[in-house]
C-alpha distance (Angstrom), angle and dihedral (degrees) to the residues before:
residue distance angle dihedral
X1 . . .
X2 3.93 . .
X3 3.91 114.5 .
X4 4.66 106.1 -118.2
X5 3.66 95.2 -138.6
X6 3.97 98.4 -170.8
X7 3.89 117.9 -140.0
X8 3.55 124.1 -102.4
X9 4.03 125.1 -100.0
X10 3.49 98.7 -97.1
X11 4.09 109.7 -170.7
X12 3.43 102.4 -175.2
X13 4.54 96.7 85.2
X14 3.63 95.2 31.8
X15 3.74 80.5 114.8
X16 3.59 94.6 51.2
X17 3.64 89.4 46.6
X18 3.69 88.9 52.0
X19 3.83 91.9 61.2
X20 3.55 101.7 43.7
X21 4.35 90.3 47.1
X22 4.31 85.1 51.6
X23 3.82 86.6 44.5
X24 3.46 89.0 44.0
X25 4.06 88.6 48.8
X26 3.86 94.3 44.6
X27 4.03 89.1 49.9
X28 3.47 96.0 50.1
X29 3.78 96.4 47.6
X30 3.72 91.1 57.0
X31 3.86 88.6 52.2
X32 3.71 89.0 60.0
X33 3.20 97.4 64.5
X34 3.55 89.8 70.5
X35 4.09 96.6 34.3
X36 3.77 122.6 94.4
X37 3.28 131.7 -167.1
X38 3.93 133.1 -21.8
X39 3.95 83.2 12.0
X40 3.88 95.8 55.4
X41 3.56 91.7 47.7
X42 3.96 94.3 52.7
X43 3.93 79.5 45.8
X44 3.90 92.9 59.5
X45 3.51 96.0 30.8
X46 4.64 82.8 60.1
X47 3.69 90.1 42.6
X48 3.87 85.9 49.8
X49 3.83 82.8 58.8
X50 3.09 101.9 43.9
X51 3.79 101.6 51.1
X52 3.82 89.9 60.6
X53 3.87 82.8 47.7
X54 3.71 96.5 57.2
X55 3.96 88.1 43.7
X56 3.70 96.6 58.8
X57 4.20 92.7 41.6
X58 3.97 83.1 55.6
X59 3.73 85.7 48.5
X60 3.88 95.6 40.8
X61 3.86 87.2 48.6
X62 3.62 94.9 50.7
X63 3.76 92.1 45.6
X64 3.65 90.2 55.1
X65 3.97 92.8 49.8
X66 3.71 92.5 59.5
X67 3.59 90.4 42.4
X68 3.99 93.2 56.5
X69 3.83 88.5 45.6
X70 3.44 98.4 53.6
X71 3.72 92.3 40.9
X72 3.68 106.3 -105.8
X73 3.78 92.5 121.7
C-alpha cells in the first residue's frame, strides 16, 4: 500500500489559485444554464465548494500581507 504524503502549504500562488478557482466558478455557472438535473446539482454543489474556497484564499492572502508587514515572513 503506497504511503499519501500530502504537499506542503505553499503561500507564494495562493493568488494564482485564487483566479483560476473564480474562473473556475464563473465557467461553471455559465454551464448551468444549460445543465439539468443530477448534473446541475453536482454543479451547485462544486460552486458551493468553491465559494468557501475563494473566501479562505482571500483570508489566507490577507493573513500573509500582515504577516510580511510586520515581519513574520
Amino acid at each position: 500500500m503506497s504511503k499519501i504524503n500530502p504537499k506542503p502549504n505553499d503561500s507564494a500562488d495562493n493568488e494564482e489559485r485564487l483566479k483560476k478557482t473564480i474562473s473556475n466558478m464563473e465557467a461553471a455557472e455559465e454551464a448551468m444554464a444549460f445543465a439539468e438535473g443530477q448534473e446541475r446539482a453536482t454543479i451547485k454543489s462544486k460552486n458551493e465548494r468553491r465559494a468557501k474556497s475563494i473566501e479562505d484564499l482571500k483570508n489566507e492572502i490577507i493573513e500573509e500581507d500582515k504577516s510580511r508587514v510586520n515581519g513574520y515572513i
